[in-house]
Backbone as a chain_set.jsonl record, in Angstrom:
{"seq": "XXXXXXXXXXXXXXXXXXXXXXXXXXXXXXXXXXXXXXXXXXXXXXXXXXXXXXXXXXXXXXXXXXXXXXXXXXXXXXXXXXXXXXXXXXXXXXXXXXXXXXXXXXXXXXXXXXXXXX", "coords": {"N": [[0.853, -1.177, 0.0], [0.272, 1.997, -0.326], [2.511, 5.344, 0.615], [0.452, 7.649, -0.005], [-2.188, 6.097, -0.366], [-2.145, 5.057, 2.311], [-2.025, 7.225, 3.695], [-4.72, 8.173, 2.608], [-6.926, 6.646, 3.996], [-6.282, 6.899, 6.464], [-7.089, 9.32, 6.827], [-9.516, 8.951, 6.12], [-10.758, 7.632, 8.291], [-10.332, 9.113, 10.535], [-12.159, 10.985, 10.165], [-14.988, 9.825, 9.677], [-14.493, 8.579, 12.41], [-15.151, 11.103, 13.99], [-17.334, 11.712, 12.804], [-19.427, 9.791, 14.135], [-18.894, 10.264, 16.383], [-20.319, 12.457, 16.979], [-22.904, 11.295, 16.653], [-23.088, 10.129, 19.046], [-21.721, 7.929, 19.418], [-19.543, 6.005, 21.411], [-16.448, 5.473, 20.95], [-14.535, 2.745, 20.97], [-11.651, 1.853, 20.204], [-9.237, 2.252, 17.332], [-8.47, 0.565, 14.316], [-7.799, -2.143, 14.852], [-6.398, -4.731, 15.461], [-6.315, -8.666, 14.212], [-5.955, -11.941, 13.654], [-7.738, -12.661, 11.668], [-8.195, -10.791, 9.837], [-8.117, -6.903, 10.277], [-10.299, -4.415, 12.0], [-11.518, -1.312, 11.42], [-12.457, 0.735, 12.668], [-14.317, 0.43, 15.804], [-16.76, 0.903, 17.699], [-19.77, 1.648, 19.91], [-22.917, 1.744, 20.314], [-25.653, 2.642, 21.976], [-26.416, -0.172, 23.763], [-25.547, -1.831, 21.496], [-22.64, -3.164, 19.663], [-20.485, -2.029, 17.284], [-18.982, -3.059, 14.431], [-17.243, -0.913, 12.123], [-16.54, -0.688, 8.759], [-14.438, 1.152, 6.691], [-14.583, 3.606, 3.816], [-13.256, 4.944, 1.445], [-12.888, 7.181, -0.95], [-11.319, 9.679, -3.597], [-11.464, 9.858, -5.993], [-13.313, 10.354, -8.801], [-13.547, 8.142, -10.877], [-12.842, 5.882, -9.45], [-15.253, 4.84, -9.026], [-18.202, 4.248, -6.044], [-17.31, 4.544, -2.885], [-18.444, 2.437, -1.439], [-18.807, 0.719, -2.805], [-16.494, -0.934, -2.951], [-16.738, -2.957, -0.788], [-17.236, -5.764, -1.4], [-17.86, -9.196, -1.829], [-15.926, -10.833, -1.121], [-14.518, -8.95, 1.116], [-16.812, -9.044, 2.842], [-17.071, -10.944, 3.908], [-14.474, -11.492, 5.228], [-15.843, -9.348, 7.199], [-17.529, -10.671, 8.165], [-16.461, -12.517, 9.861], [-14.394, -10.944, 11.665], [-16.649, -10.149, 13.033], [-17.651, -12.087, 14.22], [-15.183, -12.756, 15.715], [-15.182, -10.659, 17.288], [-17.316, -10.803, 18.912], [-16.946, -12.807, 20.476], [-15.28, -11.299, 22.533], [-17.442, -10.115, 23.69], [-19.645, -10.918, 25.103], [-22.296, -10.965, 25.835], [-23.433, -9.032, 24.543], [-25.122, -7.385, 21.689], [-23.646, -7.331, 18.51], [-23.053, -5.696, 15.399], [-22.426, -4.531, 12.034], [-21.084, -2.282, 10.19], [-20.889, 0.085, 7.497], [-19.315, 2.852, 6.918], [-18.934, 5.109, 4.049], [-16.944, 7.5, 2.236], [-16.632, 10.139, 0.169], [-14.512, 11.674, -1.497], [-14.494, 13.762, -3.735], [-15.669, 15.541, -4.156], [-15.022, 19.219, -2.568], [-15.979, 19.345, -0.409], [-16.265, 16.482, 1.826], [-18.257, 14.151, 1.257], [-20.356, 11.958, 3.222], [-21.424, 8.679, 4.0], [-23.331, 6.228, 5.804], [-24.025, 2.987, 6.446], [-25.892, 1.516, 7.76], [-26.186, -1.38, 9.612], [-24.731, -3.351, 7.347], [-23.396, -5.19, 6.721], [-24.679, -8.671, 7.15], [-24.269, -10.423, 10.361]], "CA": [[0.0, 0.0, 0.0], [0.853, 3.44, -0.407], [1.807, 5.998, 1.337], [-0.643, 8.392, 0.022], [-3.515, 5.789, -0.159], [-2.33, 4.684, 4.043], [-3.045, 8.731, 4.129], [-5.688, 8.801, 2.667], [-7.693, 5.538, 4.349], [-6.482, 7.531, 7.687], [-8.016, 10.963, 7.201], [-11.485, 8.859, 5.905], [-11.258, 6.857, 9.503], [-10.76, 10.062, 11.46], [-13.741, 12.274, 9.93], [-15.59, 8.418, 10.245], [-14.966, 8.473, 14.27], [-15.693, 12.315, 14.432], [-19.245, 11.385, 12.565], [-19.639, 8.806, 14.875], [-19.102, 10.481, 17.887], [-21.67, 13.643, 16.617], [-24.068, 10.988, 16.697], [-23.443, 9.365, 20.163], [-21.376, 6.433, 19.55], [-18.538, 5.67, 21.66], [-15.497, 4.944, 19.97], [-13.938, 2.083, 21.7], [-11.308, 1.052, 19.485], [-9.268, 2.05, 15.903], [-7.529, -0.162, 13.936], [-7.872, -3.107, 15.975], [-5.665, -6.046, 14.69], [-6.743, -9.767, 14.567], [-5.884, -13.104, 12.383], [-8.238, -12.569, 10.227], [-8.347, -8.783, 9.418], [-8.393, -4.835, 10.665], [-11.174, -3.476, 12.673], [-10.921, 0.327, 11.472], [-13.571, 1.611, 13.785], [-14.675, -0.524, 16.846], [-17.581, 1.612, 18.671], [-20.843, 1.239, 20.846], [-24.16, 2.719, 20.036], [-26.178, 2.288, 23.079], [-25.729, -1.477, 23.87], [-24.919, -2.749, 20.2], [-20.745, -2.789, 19.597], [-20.443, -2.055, 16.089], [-17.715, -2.572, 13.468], [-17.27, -0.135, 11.259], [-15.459, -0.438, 7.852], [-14.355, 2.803, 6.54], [-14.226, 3.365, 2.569], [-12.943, 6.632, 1.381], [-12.624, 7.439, -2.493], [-10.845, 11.092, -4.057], [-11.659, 10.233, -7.846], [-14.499, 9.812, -9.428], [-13.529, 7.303, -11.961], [-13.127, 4.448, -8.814], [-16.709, 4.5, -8.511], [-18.393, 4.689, -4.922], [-16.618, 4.017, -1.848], [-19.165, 1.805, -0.559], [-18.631, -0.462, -3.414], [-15.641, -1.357, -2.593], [-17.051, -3.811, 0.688], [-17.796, -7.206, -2.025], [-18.502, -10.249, -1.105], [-14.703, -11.007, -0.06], [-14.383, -8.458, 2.382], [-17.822, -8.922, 3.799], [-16.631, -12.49, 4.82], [-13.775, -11.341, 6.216], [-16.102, -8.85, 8.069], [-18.405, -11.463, 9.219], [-15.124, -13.14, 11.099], [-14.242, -10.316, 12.14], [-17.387, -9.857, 13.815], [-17.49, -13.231, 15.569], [-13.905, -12.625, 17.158], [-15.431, -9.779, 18.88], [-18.43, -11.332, 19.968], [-16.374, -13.47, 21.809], [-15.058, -10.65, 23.745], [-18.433, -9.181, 24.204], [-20.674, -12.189, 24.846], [-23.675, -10.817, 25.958], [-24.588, -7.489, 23.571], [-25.543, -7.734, 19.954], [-23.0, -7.079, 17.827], [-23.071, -4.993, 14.317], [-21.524, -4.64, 11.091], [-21.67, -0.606, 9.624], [-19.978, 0.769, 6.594], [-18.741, 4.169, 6.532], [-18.232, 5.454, 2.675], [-16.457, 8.59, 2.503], [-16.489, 10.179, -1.145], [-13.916, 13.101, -0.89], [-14.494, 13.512, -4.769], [-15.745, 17.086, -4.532], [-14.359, 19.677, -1.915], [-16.608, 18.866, 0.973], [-16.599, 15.274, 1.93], [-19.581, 13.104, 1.354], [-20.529, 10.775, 4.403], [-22.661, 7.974, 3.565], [-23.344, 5.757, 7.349], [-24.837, 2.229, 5.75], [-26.113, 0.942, 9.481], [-26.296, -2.935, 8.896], [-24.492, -3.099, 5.46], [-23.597, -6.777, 7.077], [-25.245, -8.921, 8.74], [-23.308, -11.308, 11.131]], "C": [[0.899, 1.24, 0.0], [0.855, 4.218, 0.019], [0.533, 6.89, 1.379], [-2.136, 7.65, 0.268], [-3.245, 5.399, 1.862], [-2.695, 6.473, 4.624], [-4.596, 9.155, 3.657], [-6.912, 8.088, 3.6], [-7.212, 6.525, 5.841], [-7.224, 8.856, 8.178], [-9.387, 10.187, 6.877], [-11.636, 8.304, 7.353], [-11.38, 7.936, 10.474], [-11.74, 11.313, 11.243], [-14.702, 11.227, 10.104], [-15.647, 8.672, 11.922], [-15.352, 9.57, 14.745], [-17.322, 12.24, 13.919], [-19.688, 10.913, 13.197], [-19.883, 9.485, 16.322], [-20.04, 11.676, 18.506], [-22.968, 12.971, 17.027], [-24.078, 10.75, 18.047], [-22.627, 8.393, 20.324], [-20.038, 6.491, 20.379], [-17.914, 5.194, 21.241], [-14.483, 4.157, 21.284], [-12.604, 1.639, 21.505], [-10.512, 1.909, 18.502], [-7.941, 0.72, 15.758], [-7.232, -1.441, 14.736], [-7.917, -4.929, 14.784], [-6.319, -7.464, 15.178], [-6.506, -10.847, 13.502], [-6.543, -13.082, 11.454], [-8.55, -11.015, 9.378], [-7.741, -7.901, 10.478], [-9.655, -4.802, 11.012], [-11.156, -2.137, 12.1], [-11.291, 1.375, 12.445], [-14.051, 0.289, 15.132], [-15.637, 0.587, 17.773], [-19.071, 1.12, 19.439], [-21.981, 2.494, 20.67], [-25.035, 2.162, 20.848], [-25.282, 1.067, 23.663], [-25.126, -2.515, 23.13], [-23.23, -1.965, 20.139], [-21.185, -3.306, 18.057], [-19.292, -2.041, 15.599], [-17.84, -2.334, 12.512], [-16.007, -0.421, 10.236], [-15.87, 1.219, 7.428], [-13.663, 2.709, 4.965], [-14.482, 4.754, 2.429], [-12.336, 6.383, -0.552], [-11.989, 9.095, -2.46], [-11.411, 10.846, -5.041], [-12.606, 9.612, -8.336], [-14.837, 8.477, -10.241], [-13.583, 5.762, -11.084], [-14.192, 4.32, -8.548], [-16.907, 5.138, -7.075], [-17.64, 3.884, -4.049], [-17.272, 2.795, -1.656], [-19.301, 0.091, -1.663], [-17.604, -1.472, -3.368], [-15.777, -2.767, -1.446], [-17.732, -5.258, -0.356], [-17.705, -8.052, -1.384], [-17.14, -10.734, -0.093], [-14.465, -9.878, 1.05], [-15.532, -7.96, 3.542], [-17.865, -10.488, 4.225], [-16.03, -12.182, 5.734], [-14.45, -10.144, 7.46], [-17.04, -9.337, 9.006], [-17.277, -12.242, 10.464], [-14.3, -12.062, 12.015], [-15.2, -10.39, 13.355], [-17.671, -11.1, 14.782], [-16.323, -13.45, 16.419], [-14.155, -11.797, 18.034], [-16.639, -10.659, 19.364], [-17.977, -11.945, 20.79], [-16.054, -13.017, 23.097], [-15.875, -9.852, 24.491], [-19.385, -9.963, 24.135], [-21.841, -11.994, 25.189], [-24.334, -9.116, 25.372], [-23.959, -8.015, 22.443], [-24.228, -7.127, 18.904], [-23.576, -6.828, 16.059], [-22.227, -4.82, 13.436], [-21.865, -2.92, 10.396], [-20.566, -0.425, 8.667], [-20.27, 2.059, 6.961], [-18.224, 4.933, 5.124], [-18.189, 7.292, 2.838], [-16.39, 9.226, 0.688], [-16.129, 11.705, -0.965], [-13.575, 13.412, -2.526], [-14.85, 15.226, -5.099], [-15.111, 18.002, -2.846], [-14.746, 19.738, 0.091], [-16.487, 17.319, 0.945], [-17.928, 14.725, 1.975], [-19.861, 11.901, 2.399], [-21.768, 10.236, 4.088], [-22.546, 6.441, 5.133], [-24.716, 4.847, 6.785], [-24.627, 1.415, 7.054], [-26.673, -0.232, 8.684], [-25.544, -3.282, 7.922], [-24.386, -4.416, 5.785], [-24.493, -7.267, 7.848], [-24.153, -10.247, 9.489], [-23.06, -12.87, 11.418]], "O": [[2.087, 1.299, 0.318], [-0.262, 4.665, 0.279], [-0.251, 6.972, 2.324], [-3.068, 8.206, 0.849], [-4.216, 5.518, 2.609], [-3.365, 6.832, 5.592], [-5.36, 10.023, 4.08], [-7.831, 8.823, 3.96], [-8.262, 6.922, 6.347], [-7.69, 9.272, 9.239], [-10.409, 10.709, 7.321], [-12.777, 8.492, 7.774], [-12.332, 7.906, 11.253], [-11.972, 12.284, 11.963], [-15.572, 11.651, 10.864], [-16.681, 8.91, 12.547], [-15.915, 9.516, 15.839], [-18.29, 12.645, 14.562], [-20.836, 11.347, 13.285], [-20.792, 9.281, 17.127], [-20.406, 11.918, 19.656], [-23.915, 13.562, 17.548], [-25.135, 11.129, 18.55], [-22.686, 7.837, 21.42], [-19.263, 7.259, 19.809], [-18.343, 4.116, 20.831], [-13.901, 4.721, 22.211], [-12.132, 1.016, 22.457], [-11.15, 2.956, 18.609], [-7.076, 0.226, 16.48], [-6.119, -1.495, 15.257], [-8.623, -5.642, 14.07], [-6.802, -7.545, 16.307], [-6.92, -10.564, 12.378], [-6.123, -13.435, 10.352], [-9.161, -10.617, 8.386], [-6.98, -8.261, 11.376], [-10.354, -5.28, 10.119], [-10.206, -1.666, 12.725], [-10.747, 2.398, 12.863], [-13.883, -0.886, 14.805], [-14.991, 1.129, 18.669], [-19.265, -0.094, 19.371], [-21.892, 3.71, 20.84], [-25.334, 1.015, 20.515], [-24.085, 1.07, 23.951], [-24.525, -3.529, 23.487], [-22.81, -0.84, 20.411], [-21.809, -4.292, 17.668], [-18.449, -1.254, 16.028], [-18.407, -3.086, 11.721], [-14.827, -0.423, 10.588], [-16.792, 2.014, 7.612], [-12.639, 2.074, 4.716], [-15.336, 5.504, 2.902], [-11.573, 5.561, -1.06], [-12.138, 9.744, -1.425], [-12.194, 11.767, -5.279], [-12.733, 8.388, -8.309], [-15.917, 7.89, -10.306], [-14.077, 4.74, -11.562], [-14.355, 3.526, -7.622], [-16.265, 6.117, -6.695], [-17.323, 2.725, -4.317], [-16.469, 1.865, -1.722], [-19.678, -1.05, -1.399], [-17.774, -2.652, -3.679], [-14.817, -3.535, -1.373], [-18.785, -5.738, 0.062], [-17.444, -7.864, -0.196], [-17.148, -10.941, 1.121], [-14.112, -10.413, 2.101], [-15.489, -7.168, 4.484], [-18.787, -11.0, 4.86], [-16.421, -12.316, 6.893], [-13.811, -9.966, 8.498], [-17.373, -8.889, 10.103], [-17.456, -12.389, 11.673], [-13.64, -12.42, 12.99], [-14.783, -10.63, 14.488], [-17.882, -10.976, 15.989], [-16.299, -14.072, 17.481], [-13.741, -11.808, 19.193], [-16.547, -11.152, 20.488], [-18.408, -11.835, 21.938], [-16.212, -13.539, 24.2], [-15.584, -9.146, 25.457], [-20.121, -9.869, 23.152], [-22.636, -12.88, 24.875], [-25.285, -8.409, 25.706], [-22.948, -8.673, 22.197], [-24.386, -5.908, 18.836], [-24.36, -7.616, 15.53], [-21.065, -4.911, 13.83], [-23.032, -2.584, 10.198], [-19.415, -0.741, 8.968], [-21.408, 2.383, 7.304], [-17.067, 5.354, 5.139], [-19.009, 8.069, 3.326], [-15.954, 8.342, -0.049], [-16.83, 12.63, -0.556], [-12.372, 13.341, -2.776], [-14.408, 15.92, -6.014], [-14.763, 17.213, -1.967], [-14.178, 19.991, 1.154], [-16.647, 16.863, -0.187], [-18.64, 14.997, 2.942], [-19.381, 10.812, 2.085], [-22.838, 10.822, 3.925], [-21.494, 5.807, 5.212], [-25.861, 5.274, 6.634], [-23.604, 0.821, 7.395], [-27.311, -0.243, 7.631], [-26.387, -3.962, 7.337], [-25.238, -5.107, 5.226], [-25.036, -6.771, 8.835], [-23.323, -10.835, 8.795], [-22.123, -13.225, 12.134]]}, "num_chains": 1, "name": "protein.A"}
């Protein structure tokens, strides 16, 4: 990876946990390593612990961020999501995309609650 794209995947995760935390959510978590993936976001919206992927585009021509989350990395986000359940065995656990589309001079935040299910 590159540096500019490891800059740019870091400025979409920290306007991601500042959206997040506008709404309410406790941010428990970034970047939260594990055998089978990255966590990018790890937070708590009431009693559901959600993990958040975080998809950030600049150029129009890659399409939408949010397309980016296919079927392979919504496996690896279902395993994801059963290593935490383990550590959180009695609240519901969640799967949330975050697409970021920084394509015109304001950022676009698109907050797809469910995008998995688990």
């Amino acid at each position: 990876m590159t540096f500019q794209r490891k800059q740019l995947g870091a400025s979409g995760e920290d306007l991601a946990a500042e959206f997040l935390e506008k709404l309410g959510y406790k941010i428990i978590n970034r970047n939260l390593r594990f055998k089978v993936g990255e966590i990018d976001i790890l937070a708590q919206d009431n009693k559901t612990i959600v993990i958040v992927e975080v998809k950030t585009k600049r150029f129009v021509h890659q399409g939408l961020p949010e397309e980016q989350v296919d079927y392979f990395k919504k496996k690896k986000l279902r395993l994801l999501g059963r290593a935490i359940s383990q550590q959180y065995l009695d609240q519901p656990i969640r799967i949330d995309v975050i697409a970021i589309d920084e394509t015109d001079f304001e950022p676009k935040i698109n907050h797809i609650i469910n995008a998995v299910t688990c």
